[in-house]
ChimeraX commands (.cxc) that place a marker at each C-alpha (Angstrom):
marker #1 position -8.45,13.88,-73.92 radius 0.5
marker #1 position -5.37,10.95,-73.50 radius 0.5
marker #1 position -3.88,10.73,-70.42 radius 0.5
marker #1 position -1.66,13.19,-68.85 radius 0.5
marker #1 position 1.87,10.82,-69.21 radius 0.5
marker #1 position 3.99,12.69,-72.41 radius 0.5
marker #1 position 1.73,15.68,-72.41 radius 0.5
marker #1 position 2.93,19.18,-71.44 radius 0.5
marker #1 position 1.13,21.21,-68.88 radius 0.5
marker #1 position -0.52,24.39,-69.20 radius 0.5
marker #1 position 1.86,26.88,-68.44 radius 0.5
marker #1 position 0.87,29.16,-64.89 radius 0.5
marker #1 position 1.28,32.52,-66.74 radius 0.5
marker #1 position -0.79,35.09,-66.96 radius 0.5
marker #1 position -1.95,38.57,-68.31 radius 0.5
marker #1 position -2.17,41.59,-65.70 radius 0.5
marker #1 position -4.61,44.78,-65.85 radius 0.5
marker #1 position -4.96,47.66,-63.82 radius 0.5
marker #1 position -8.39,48.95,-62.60 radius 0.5
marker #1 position -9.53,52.02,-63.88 radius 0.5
marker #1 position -12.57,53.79,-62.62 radius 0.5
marker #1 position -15.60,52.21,-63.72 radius 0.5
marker #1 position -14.51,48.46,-64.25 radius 0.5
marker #1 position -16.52,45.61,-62.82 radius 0.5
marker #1 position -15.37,42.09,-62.97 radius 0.5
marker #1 position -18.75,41.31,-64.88 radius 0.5
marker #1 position -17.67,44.72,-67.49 radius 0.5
marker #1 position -13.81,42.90,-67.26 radius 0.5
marker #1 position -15.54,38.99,-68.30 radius 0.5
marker #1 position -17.44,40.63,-71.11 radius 0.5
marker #1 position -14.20,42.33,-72.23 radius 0.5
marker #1 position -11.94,39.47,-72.36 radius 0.5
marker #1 position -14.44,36.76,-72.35 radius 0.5
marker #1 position -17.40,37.68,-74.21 radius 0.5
marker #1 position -19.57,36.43,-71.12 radius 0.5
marker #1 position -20.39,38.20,-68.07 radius 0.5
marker #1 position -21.28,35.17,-66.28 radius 0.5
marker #1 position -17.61,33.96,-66.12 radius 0.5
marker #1 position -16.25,37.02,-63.91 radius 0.5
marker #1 position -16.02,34.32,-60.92 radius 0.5
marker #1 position -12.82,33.27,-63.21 radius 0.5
marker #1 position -10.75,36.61,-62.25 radius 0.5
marker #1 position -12.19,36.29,-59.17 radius 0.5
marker #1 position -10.91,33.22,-58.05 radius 0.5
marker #1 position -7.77,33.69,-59.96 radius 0.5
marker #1 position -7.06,36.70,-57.43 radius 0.5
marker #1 position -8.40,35.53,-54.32 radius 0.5
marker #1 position -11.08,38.08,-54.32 radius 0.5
marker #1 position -14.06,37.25,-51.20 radius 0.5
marker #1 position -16.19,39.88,-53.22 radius 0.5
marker #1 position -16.42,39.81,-56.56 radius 0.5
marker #1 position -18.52,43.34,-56.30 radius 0.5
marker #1 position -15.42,45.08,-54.86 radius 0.5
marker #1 position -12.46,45.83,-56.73 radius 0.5
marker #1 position -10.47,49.13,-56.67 radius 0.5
marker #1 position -8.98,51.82,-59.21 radius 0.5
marker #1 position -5.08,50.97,-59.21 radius 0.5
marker #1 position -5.55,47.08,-58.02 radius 0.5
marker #1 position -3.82,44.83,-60.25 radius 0.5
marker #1 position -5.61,41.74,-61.69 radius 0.5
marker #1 position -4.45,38.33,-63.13 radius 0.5
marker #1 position -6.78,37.89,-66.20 radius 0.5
marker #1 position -6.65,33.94,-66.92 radius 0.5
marker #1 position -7.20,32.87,-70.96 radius 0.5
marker #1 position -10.68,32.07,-71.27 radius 0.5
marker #1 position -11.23,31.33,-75.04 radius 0.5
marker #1 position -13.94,34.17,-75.93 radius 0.5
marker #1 position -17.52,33.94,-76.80 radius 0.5
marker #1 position -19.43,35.16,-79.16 radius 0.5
marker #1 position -23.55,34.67,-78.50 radius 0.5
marker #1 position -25.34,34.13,-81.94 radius 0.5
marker #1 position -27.17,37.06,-82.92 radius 0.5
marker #1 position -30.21,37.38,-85.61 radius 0.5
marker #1 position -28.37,38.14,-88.55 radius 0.5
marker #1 position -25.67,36.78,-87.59 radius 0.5
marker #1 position -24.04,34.54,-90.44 radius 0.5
marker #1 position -20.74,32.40,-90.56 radius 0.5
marker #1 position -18.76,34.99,-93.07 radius 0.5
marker #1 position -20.05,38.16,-90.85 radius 0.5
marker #1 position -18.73,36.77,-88.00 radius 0.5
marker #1 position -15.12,35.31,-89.46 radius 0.5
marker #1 position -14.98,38.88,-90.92 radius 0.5
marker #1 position -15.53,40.95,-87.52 radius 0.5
marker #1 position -13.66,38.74,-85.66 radius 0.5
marker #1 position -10.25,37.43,-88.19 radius 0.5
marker #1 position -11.29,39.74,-90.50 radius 0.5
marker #1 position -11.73,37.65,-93.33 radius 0.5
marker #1 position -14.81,35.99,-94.29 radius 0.5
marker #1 position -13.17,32.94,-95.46 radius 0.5
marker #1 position -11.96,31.57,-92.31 radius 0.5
marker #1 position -15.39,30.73,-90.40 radius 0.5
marker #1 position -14.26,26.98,-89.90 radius 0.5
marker #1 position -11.46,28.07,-87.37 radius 0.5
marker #1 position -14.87,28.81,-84.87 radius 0.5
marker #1 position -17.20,26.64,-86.78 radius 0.5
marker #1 position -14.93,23.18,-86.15 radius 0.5
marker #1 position -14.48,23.33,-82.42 radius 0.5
marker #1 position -18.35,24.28,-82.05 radius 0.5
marker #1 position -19.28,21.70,-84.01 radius 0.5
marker #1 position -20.55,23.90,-86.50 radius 0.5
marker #1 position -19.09,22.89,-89.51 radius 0.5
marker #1 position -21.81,21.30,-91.11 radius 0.5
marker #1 position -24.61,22.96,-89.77 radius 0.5
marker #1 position -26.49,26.54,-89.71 radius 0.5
marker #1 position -26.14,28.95,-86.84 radius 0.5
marker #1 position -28.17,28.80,-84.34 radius 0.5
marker #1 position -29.40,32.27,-82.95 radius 0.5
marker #1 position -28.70,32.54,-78.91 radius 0.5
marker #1 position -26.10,29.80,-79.19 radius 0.5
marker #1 position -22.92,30.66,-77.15 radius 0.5
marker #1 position -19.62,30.08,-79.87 radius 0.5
marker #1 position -16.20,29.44,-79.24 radius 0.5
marker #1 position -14.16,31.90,-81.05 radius 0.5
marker #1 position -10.34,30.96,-81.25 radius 0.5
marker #1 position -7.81,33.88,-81.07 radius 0.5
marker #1 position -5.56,34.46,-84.22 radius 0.5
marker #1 position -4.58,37.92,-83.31 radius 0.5
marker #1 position -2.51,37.22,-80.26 radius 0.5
marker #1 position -1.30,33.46,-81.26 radius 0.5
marker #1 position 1.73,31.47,-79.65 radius 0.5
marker #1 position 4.64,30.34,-82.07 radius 0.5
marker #1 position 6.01,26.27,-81.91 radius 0.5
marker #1 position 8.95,24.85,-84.02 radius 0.5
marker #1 position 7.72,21.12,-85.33 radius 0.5
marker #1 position 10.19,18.64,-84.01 radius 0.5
marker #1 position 10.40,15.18,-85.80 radius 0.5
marker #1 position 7.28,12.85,-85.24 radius 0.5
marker #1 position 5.02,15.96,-84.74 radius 0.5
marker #1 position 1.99,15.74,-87.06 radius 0.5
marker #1 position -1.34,18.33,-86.53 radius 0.5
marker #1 position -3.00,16.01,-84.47 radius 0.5
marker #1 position -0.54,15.19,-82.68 radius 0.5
marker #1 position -0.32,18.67,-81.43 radius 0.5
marker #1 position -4.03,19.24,-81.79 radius 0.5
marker #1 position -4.08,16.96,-78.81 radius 0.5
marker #1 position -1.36,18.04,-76.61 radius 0.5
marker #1 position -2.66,21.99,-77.24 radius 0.5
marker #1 position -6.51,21.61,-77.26 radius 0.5
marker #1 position -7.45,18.02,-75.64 radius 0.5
marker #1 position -9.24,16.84,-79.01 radius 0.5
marker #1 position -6.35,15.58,-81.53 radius 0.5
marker #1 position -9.58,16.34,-84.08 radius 0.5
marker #1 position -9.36,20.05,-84.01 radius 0.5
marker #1 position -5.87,19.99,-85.85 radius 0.5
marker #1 position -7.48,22.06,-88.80 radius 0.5
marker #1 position -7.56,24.89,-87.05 radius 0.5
marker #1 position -3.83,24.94,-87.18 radius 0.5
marker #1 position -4.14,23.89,-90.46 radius 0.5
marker #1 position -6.43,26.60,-91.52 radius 0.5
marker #1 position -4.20,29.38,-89.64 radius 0.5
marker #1 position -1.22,28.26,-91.28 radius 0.5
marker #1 position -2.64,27.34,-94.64 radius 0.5
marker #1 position -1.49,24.24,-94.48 radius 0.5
marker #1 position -2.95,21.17,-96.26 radius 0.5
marker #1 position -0.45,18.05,-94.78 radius 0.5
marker #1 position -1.09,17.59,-91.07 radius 0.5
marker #1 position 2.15,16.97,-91.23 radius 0.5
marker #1 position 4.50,19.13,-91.44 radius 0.5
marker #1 position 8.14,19.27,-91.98 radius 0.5
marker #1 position 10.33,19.36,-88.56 radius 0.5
marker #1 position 11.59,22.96,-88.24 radius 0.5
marker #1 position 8.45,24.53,-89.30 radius 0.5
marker #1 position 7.32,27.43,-87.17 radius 0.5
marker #1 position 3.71,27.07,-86.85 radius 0.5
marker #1 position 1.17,30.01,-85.55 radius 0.5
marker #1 position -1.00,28.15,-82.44 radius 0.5
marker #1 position -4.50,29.41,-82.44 radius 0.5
marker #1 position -5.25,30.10,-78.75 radius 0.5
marker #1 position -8.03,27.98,-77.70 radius 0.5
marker #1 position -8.36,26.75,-74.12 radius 0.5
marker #1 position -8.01,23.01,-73.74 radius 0.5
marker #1 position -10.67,20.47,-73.30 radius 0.5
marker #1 position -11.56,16.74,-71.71 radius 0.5
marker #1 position -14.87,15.27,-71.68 radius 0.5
marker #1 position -15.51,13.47,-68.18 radius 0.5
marker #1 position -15.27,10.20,-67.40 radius 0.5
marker #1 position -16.13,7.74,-64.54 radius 0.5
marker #1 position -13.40,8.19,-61.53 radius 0.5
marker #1 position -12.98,12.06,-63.03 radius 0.5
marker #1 position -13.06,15.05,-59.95 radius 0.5
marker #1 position -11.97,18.95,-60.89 radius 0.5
marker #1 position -9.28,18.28,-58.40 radius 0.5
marker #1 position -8.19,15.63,-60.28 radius 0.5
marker #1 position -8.44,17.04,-63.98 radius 0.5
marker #1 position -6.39,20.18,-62.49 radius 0.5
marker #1 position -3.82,17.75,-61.52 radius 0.5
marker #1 position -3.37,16.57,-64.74 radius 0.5
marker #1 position -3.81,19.69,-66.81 radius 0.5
marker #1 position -2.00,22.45,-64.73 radius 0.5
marker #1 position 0.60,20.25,-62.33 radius 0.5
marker #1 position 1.15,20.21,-58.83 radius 0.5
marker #1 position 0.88,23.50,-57.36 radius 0.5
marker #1 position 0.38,22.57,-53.85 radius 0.5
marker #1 position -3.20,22.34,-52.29 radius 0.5
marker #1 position -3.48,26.04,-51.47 radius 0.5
marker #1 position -2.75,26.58,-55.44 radius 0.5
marker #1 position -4.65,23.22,-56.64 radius 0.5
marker #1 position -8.08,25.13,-54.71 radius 0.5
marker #1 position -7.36,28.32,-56.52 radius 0.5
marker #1 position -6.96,26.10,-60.06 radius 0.5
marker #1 position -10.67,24.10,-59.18 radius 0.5
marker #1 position -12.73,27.96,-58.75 radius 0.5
marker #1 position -11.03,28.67,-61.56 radius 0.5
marker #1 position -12.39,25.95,-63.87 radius 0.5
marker #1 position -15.54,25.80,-61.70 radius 0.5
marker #1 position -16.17,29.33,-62.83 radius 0.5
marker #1 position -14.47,28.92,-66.47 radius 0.5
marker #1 position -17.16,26.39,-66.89 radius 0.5
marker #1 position -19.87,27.85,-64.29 radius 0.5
marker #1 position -19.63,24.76,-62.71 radius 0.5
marker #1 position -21.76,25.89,-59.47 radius 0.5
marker #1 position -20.33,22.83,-57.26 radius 0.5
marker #1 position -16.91,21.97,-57.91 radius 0.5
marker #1 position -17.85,18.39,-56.31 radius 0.5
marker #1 position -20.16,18.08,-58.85 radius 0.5
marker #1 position -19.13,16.80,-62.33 radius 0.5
marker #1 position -20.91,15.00,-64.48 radius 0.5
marker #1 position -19.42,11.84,-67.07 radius 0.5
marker #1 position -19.62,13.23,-70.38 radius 0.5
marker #1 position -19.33,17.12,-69.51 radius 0.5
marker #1 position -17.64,18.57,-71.89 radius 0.5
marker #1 position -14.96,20.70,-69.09 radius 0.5
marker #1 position -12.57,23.98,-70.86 radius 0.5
marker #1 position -9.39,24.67,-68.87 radius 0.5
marker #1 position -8.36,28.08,-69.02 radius 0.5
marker #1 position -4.61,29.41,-69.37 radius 0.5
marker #1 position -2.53,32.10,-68.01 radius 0.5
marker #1 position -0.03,32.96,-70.83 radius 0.5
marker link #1:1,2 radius 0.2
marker link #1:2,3 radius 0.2
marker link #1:3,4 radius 0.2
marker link #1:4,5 radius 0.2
marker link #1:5,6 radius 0.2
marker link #1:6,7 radius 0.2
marker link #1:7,8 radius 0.2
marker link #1:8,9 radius 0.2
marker link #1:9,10 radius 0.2
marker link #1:10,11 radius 0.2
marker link #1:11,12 radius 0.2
marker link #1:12,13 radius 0.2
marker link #1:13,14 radius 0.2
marker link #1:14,15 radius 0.2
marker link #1:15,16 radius 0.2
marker link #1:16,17 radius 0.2
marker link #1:17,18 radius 0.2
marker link #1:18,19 radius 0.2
marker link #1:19,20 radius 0.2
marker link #1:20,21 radius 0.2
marker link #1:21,22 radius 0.2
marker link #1:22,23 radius 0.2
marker link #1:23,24 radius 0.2
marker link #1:24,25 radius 0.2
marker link #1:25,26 radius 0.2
marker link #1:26,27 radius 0.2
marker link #1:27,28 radius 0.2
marker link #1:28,29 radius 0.2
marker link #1:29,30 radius 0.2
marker link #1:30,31 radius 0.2
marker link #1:31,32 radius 0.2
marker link #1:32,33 radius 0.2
marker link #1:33,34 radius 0.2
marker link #1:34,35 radius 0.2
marker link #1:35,36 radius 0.2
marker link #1:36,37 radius 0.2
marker link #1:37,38 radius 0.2
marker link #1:38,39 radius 0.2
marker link #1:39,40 radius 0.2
marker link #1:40,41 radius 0.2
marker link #1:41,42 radius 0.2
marker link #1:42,43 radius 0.2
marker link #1:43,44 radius 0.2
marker link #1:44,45 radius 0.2
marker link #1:45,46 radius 0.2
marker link #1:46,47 radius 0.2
marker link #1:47,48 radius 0.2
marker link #1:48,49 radius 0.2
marker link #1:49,50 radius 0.2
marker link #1:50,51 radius 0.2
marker link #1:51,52 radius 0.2
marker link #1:52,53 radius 0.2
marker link #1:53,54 radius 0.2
marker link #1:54,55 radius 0.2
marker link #1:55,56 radius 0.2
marker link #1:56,57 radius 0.2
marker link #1:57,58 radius 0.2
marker link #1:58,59 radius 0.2
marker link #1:59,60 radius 0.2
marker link #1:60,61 radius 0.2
marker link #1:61,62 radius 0.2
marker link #1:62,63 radius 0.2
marker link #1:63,64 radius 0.2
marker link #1:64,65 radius 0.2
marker link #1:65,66 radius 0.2
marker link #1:66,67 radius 0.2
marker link #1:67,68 radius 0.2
marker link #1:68,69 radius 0.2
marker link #1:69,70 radius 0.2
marker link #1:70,71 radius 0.2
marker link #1:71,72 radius 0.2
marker link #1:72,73 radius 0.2
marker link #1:73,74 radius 0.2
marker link #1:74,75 radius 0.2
marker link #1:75,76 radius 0.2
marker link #1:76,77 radius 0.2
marker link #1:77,78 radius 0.2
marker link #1:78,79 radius 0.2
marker link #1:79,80 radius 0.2
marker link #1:80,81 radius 0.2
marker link #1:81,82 radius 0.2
marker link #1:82,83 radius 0.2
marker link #1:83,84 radius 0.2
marker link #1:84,85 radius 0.2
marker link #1:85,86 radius 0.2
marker link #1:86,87 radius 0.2
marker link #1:87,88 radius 0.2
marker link #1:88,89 radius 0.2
marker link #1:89,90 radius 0.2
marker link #1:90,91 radius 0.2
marker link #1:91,92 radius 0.2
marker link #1:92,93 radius 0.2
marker link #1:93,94 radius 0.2
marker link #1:94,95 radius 0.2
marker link #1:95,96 radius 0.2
marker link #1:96,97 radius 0.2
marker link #1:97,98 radius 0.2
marker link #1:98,99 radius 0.2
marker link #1:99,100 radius 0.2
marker link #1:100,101 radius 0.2
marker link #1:101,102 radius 0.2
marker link #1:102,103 radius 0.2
marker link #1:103,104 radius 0.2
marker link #1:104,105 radius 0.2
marker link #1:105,106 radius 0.2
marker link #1:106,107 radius 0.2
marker link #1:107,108 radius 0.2
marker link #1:108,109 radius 0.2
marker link #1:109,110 radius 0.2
marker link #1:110,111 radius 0.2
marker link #1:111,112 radius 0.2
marker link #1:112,113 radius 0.2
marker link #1:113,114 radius 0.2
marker link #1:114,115 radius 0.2
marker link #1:115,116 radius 0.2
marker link #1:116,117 radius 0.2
marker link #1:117,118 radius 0.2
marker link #1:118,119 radius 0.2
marker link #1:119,120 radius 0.2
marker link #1:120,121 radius 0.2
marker link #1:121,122 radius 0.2
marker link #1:122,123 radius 0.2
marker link #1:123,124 radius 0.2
marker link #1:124,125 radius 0.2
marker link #1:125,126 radius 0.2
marker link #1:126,127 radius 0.2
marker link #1:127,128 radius 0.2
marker link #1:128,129 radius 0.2
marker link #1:129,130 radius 0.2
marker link #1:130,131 radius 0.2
marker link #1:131,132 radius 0.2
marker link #1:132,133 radius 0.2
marker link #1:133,134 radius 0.2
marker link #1:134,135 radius 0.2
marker link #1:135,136 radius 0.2
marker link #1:136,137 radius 0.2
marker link #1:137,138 radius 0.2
marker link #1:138,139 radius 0.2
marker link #1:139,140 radius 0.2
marker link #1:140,141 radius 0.2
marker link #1:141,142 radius 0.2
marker link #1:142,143 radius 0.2
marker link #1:143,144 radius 0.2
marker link #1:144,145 radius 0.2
marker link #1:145,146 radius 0.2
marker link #1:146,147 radius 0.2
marker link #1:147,148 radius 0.2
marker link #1:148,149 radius 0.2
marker link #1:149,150 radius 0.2
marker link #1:150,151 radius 0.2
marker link #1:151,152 radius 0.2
marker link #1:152,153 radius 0.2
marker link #1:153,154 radius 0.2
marker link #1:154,155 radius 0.2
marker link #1:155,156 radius 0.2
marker link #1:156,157 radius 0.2
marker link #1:157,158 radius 0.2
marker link #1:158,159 radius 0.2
marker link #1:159,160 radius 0.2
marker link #1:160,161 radius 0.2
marker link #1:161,162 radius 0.2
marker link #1:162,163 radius 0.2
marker link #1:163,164 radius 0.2
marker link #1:164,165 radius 0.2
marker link #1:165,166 radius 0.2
marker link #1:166,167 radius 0.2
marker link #1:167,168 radius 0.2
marker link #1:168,169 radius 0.2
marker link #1:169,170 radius 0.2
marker link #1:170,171 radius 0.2
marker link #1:171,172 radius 0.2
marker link #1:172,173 radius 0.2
marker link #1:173,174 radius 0.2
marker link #1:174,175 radius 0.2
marker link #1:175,176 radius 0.2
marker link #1:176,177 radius 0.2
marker link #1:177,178 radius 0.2
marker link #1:178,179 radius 0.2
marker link #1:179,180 radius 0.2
marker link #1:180,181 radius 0.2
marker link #1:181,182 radius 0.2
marker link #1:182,183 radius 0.2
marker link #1:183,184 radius 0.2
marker link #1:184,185 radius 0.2
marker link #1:185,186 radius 0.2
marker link #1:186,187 radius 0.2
marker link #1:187,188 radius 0.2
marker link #1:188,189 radius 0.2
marker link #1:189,190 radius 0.2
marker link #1:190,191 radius 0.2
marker link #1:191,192 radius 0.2
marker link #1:192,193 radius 0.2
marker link #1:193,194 radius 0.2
marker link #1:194,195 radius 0.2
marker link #1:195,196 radius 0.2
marker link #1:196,197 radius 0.2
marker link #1:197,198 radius 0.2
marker link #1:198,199 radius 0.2
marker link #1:199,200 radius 0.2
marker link #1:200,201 radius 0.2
marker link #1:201,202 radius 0.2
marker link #1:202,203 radius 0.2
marker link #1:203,204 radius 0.2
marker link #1:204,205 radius 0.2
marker link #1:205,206 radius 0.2
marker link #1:206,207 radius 0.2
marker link #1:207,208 radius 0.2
marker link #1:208,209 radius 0.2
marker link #1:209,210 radius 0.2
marker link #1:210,211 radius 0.2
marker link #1:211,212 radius 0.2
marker link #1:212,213 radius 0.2
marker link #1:213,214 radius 0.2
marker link #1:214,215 radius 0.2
marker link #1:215,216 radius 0.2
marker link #1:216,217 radius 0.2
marker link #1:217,218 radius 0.2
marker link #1:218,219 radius 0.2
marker link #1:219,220 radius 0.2
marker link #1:220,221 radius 0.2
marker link #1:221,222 radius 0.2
marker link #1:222,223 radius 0.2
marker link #1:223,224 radius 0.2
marker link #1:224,225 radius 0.2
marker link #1:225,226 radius 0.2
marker link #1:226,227 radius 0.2
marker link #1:227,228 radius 0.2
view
């Protein structure tokens, strides 16, 4: 991912849900998430010292964590663009950003599936190309197909004035040297203030199950999640 300077934060929105009588946070992660194991994400996002104990009627920030799909037996690309776009035709939007493209499934692999159903909406301005806003929406100016793909377009670049449909798909950086959390929250979400910057670092900790937010590692690939 470039650096932060002419690149637009993720926005602090989010999504709320009420509690209803027999929710978990690990039932809630596998709901929104497709992975139990990230439930520390609505934790942290809502300040909760245990994540066993939530209440009917207690509302919840639910952060954007791009969902995930574990590869079954059986499973096959088309299957899986069907029950999840469906059409069968559009497996590349989940097989470019898992680096599936050109390979075969591979059965207990965790995928990345992008969200068409509940996209966001951006007019082109002049000097906008794909990548261009490949980079500024997903960290990797290489994924621009998948807008490409959702709005069956073959030029990356677009005419200014064109309203585009933007895949959701939580941003990404691969670590370098001098790279913290608190750092890559900096850049990625703003300055929130430290209370709000601590809250930010579970959250990718947990987005990421990052077990030791100290603890990052040069070349880890790191998601951000949203909250809009």
């Amino acid at each position: 991912m470039k650096g932060a300077a002419g690149r637009r934060k993720l926005t602090y929105m989010t999504n709320k849900y009420e509690v209803i009588s027999g929710d978990t946070l690990w039932g809630l992660a596998e709901r929104f998430y497709g992975d139990g194991r990230r439930h520390l994400v609505i934790a942290a996002a809502n300040g909760l010292a245990d994540p066993a104990h939530i209440v009917v009627g207690q509302e919840l920030e639910i952060p954007y964590v791009t969902f995930r799909h574990q590869v079954k037996a059986g499973d096959t690309k088309k299957s899986l663009a069907q029950h999840f776009y469906g059409n069968e035709n559009l497996s590349e939007v989940f097989e470019i950003p898992n680096g599936a493209a050109q390979r075969d499934l591979i059965v207990g692999e965790w995928l990345l599936i992008p969200d068409l159903a509940n996209p966001g909406h951006h007019t082109v301005v002049a000097g906008e190309t794909l990548p261009v806003l490949s980079d500024r929406w997903y960290g990797d100016a290489n994924l621009w197909p998948i807008i490409a793909i959702a709005n069956e377009l073959s030029d990356p670049e677009p005419a200014p004035d064109t309203v585009l449909i933007r895949p959701r798909l939580n941003r990404r950086h691969t670590v370098v040297a001098g790279d913290t959390l608190w750092k890559l929250v900096g850049d990625n979400y703003g300055d929130y203030g430290d209370d709000r910057t601590l809250t930010l670092v579970k959250v990718v900790a947990a987005a990421n199950l990052i077990s030791d937010p100290d603890r990052i590692t040069v070349g880890q690939l790191i998601y951000f999640p949203s909250f809009e």
